[in-house]
N, C-alpha and C positions, 0 to 999 in steps of 0.2 A: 504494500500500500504506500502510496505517495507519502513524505513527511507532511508535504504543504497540506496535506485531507487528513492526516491524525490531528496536527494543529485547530482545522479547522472543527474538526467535532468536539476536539476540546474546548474552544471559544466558545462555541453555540450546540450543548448536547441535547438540547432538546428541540428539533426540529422535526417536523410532521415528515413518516415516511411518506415515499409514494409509491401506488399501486399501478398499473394499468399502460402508462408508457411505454415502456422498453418490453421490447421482446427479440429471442433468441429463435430464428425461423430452422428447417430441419436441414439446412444446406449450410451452418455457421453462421446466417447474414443479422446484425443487431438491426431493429426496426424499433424505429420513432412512432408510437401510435397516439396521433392527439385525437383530440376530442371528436373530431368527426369519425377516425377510423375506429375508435373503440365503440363508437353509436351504432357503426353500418358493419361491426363484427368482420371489420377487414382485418389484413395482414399488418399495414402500415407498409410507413415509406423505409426503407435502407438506410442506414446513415454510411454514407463513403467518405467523409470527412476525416483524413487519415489522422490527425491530431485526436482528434475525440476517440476514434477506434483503439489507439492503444493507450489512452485515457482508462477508456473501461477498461481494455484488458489489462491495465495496472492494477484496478482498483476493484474485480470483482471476487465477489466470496459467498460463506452462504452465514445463515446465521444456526441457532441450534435448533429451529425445527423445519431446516433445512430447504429454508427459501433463499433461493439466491440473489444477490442484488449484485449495483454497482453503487460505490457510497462515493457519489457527486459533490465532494466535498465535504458540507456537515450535513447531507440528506443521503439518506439512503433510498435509493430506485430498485426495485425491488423487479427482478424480469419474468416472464411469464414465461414458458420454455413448453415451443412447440413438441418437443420430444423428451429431451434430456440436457442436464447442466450443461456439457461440450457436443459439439460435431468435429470428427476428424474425417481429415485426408488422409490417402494413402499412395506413397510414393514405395518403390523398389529399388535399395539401395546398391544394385550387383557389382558394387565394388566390395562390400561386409563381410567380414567372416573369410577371409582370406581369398573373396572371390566367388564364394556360396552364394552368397548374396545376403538381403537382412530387409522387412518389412518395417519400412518408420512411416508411424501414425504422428499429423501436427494436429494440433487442436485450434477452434478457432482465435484464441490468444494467441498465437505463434509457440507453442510450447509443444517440446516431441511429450508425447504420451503412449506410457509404457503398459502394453495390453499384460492383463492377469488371465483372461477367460472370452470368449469370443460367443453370442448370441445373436438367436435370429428368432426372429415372433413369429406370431401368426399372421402379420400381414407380410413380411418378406422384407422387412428391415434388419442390419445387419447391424449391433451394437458391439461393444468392449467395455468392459470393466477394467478399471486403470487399479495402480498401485493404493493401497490406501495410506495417506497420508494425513496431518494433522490439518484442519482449517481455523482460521481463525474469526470469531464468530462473537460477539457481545465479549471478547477477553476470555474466552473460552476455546479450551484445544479440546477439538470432539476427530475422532478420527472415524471416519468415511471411506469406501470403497466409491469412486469418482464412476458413472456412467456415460460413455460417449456414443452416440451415434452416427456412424459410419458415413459418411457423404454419398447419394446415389449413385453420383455418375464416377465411385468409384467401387461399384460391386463387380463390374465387370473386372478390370483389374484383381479383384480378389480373388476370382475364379481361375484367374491366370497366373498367382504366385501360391493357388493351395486347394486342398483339395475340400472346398465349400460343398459343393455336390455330394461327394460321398459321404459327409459327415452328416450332412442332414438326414440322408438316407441310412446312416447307421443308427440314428438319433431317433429317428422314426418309429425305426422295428426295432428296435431294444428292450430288455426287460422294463419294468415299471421302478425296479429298483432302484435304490441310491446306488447302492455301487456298480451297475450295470450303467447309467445313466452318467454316470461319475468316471467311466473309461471312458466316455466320448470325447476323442480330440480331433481339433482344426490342427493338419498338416502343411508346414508352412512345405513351400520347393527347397528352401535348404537343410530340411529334418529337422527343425525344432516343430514344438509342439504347442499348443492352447488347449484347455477344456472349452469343451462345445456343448453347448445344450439348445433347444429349443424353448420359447417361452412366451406368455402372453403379454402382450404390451400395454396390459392397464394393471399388472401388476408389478412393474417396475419401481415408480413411486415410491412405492410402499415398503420391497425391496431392498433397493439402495439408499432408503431415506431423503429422497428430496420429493419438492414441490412442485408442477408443473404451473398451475395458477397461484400465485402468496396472494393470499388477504389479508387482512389486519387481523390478528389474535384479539383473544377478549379483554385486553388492556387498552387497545386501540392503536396497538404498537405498528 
């Protein structure tokens, strides 16, 4: 987080969050939703605004019931997240691993993010689970399993550095079992591996702990 946005929430700590503006679309893009667009239940406009893009991606985090915002100095913007906290790309490093090659995922922060487990829902989206790491949250370190969802026009790609196909299809017909279900891995082309699962996408949320929509809690926080 910036010093100058610590300063300022020290100045002024009590300022009104906000809801409704900011949103994280399923392709990484931040969108501005004013007042018209959150009336007519649109998307909003993109903000390409390079200065402000790595603005937020300075200042974004989640709090402890796992709303994420950006803290715009002494307000915190709270995002509404078409899918999940990040969207990553996927790029094919074939110089890694002495030549092997190496899958790097960038998140929409510009940050490589290190897949734990590799999922796909019921609608045919392609997410990762990152490193869990500590976030920083009301002065509180809560540690989270990070959710990203995979950028479309990079499944194809995925298909061509691993073997997403047969995994699914292992995944399918597999015992019911934990540990039958718990052998399923994603095959990267250079022999490492990912656990793979199948799974539904409205119980992620709940899952990984975060929020898709933040409202104001009953403080009015």
């Amino acid at each position: 987080m910036d010093e100058i946005v610590r300063q300022a929430m020290a100045k002024w700590p009590n300022v009104p969050h906000c809801y409704g503006w900011l949103a994280l679309d399923r392709r990484g893009q931040w969108r501005m939703r004013d007042e018209a667009a959150q009336a007519a239940g649109a998307a909003g406009d993109p903000i390409r605004h390079a200065a402000l893009l790595a603005f937020i991606a300075r200042n974004y985090a989640s709090d402890d019931a796992g709303r994420w915002y950006f803290q715009n100095g002494p307000q915190r913007v709270y995002v509404a997240l078409a899918y999940a906290p990040f969207v990553v790309r996927l790029t094919w490093d074939a110089t890694a691993n002495d030549g092997r090659g190496a899958p790097v995922l960038t998140d929409q922060l510009g940050h490589t993010f290190v897949p734990q487990a590799c999922l796909l829902d019921d609608d045919g989206n392609v997410a990762f689970v990152g490193e869990a790491a500590a976030n920083e949250g009301d002065g509180a370190s809560k540690a989270n399993a990070p959710l990203a969802l995979l950028h479309d026009h990079d499944i194809d790609l995925l298909t061509q550095v691993s073997d997403l196909a047969q995994a699914f299809e292992i995944a399918q017909t597999s015992d019911a079992t934990a540990d039958a279900k718990g052998a399923v891995h994603l095959h990267w082309r250079n022999g490492t591996t990912l656990p793979f699962a199948i799974v539904h996408a409205g119980t992620l949320p709940q899952t990984y702990g975060f929020e898709r929509d933040p409202q104001p809690d009953d403080r009015g926080a």
